[in-house]
C-alpha positions as CSV (number, residue, x, y, z in Angstrom):
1,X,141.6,-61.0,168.1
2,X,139.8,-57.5,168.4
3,X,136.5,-57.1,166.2
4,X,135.6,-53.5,166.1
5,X,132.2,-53.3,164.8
6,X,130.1,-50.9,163.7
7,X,126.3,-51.1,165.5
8,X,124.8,-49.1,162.6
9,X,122.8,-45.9,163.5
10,X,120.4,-47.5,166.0
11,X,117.9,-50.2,165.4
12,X,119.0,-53.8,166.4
13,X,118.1,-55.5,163.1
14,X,120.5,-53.0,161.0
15,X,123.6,-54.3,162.1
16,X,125.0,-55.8,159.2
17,X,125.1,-60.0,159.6
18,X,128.5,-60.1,159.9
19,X,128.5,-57.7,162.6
20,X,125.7,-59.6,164.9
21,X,128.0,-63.2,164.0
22,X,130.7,-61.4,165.3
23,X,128.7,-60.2,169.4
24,X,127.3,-64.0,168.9
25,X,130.9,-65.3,169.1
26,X,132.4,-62.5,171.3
27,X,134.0,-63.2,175.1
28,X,134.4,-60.0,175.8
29,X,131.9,-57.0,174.5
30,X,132.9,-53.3,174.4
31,X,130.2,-51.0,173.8
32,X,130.2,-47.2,173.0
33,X,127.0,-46.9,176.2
34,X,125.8,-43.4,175.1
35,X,124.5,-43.9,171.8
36,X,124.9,-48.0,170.8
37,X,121.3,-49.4,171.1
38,X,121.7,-51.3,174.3
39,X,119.3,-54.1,172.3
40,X,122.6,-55.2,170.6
41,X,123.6,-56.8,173.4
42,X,121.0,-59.4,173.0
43,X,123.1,-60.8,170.3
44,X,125.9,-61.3,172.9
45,X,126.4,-65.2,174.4
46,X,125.5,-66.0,177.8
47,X,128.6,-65.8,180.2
48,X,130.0,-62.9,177.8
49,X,131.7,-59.9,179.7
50,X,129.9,-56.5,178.7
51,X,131.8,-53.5,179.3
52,X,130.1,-49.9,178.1
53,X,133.0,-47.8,177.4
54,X,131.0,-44.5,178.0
55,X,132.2,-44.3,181.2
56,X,135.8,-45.9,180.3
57,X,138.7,-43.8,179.3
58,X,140.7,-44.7,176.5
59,X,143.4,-46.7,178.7
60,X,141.0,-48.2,180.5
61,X,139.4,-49.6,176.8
62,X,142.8,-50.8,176.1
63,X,143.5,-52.6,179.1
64,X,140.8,-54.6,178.7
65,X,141.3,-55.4,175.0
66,X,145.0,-56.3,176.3
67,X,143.7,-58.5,179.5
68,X,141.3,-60.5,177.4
69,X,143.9,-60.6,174.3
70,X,146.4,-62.6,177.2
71,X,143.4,-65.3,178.1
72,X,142.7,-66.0,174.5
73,X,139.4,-64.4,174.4
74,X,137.5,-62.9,171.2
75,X,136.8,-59.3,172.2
76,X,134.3,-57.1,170.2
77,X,134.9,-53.3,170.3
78,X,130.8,-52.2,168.7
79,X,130.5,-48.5,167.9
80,X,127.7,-46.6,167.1
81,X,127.2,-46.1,163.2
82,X,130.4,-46.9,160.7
83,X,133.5,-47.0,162.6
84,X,135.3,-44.4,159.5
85,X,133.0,-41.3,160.8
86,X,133.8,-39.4,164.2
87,X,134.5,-42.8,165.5
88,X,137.8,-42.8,167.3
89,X,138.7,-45.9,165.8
90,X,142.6,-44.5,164.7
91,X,143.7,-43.9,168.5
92,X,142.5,-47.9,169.7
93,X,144.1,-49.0,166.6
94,X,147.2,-47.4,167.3
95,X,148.0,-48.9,171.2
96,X,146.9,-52.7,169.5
97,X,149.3,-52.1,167.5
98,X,151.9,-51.2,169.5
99,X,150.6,-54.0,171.9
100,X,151.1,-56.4,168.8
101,X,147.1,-57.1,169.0
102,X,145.7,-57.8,166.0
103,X,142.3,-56.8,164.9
104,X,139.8,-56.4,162.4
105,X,137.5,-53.7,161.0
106,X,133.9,-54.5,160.3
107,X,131.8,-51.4,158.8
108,X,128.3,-50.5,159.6
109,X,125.0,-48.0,159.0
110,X,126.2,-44.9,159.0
111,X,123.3,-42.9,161.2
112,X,123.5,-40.1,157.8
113,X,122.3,-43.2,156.0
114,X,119.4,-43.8,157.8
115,X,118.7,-40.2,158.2
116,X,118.6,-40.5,154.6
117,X,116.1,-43.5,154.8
118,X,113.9,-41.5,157.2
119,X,113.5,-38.8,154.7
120,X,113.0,-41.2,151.7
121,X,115.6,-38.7,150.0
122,X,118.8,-39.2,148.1
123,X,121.8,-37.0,148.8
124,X,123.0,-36.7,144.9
125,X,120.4,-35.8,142.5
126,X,121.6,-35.1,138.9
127,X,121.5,-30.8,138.3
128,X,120.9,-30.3,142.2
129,X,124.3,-31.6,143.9
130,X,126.7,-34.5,143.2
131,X,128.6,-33.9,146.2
132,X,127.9,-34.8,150.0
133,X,130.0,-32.8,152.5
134,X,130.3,-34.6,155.9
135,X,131.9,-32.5,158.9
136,X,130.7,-31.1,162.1
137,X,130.7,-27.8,164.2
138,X,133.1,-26.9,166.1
139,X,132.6,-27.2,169.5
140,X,134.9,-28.6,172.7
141,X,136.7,-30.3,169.8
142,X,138.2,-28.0,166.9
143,X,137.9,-28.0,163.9
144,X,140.3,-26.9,161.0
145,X,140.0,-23.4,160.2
146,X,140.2,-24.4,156.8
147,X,136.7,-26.5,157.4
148,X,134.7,-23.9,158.5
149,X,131.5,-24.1,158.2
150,X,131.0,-21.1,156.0
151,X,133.8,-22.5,154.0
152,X,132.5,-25.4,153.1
153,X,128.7,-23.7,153.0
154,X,130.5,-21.9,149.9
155,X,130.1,-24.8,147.3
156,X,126.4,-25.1,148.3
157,X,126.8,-28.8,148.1
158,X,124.7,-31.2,150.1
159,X,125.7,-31.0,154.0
160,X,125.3,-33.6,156.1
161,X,126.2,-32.1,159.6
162,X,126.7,-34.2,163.0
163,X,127.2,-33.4,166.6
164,X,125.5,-30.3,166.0
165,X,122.5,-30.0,167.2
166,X,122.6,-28.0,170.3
167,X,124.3,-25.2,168.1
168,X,121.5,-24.7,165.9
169,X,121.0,-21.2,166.0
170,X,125.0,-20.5,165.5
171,X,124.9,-22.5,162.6
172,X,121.7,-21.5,160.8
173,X,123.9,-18.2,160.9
174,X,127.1,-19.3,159.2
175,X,125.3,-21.2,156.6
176,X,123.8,-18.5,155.6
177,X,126.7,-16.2,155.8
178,X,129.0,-18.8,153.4
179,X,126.9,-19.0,151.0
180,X,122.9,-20.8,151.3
181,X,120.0,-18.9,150.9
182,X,117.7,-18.9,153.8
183,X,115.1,-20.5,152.0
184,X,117.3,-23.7,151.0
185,X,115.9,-27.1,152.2
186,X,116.7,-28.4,155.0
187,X,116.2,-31.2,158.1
188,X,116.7,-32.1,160.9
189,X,116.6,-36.4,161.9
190,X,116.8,-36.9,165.7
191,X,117.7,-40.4,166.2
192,X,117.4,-41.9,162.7
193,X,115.7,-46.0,162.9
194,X,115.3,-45.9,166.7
195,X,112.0,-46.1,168.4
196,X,111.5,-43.0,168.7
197,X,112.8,-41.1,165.5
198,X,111.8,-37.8,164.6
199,X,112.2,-36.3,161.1
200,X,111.9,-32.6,161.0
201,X,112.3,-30.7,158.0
202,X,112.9,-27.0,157.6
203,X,114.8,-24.2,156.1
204,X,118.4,-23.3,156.9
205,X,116.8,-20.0,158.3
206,X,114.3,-22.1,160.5
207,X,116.5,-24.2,161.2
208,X,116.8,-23.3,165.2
209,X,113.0,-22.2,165.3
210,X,112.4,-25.8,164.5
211,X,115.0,-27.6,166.7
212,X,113.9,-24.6,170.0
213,X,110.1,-25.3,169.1
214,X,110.7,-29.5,169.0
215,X,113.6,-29.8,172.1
216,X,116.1,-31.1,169.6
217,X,119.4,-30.3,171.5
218,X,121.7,-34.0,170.7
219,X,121.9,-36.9,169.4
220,X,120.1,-35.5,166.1
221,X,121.6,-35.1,162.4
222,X,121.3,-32.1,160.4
223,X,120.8,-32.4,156.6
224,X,121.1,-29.1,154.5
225,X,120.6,-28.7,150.5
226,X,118.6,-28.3,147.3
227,X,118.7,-32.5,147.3
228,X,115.3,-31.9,149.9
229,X,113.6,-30.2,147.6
230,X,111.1,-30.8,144.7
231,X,113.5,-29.8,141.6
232,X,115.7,-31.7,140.0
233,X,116.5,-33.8,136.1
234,X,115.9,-37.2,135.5
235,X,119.6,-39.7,135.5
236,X,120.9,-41.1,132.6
237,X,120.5,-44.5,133.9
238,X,116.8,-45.7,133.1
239,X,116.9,-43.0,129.8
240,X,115.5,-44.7,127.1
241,X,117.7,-42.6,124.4
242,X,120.9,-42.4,126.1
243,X,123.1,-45.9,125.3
244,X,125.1,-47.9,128.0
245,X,127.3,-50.8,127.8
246,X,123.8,-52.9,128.7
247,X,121.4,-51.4,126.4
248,X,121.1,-49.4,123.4
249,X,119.6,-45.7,122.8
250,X,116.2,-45.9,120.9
251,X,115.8,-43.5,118.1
């Protein structure tokens, strides 16, 4: 059996419980070297093989999955954040099965969720934005003209924006030119629930000022939208005269 599991987006204890039974009873350990927290591994067994894929092509991942697979081992693939964002999980998935391996799926932290958590904010906020657009710039890998950043910039929705941050100034741009104001919230989270996370916030117009001025160039989020600032109506959920299924409206 192949676990992939996701680490969460950085500190040890946020791997969810499943996840850290999962390294505990692992043979064989897979990690994604350039951005897993190597602390993880402390949840691994004695004896277990450790293997950081950052320096591993994709064949060379799969031949080890297949290797241990044949001796009856429990192999763990852990990937940084939740396996269903930028996570390459499809293209593994798709040799074990042609391999006839079978394997299981176990999501984690997405690192937009603790970016989140670092800036105490929520990405929907009744009248501001109900809707959370999660894409990227494109850079040595495309992206579809279709989801350009100016395109999607158009609904003025909440943006949360990875692999990113070295493009800053590009991208402060074509905000900007699809359809935010300058002056719209914005931040920048540079390696949300680590050790040493920095939470930046800024306008989309000072948006590369702030990332030059602090040396944010990787490994950094970028959140845009009204959702950061002040502004914004009260839910329906704790209102006293609107009526739910659990409590009635007072007059």
């Amino acid at each position: 059996m192949v676990d992939f599991v996701g680490a969460g987006c950085g500190a040890a204890d946020l791997i969810t419980v499943r996840g850290m039974r999962l390294m505990q009873s692992a043979d064989v350990v897979i990690y994604a070297g350039s951005l897993v927290n190597q602390e993880l591994l402390g949840y691994a067994k004695e004896g277990c093989e450790i293997y950081n894929s950052a320096e591993m092509s994709l064949e060379e991942i799969i031949d080890i999955m297949n290797k241990a697979e044949l001796a009856g081992k429990h192999t763990v693939r852990l990937q940084t954040g939740d396996l269903s964002l930028f996570g390459a999980l499809r293209e593994q998935a798709d040799r074990l099965d042609a391999l006839g391996i079978e394997y299981r799926v176990t999501p984690g932290v997405s690192s937009m969720f603790g970016a989140a958590a670092a800036l105490k904010a929520e990405y929907t906020l009744p009248s501001v934005s109900q809707t959370v657009i999660i894409t990227r710039m494109a850079g040595r890998t495309e992206v579809p003209d279709s989801e350009s950043i100016e395109a999607l910039a158009s609904h003025c929705a909440t943006m949360v924006i990875f692999l990113s941050a070295g493009m800053t100034e590009e991208l402060s741009r074509r905000l900007i030119k699809g359809g935010y104001v300058p002056e719209t919230s914005a931040a920048i989270v540079y390696k949300a629930s680590w050790k040493d996370e920095r939470v930046l916030r800024c306008t989309v117009g000072t948006l590369h000022e702030t990332a030059s001025i602090c040396g944010i160039k990787k490994t950094a989020l970028i959140i845009v939208g009204r959702v950061l600032g002040s502004d914004y109506e009260l839910s329906k959920l704790y209102d006293k005269t609107f009526e739910t299924e659990f409590r009635k409206a007072e007059k």
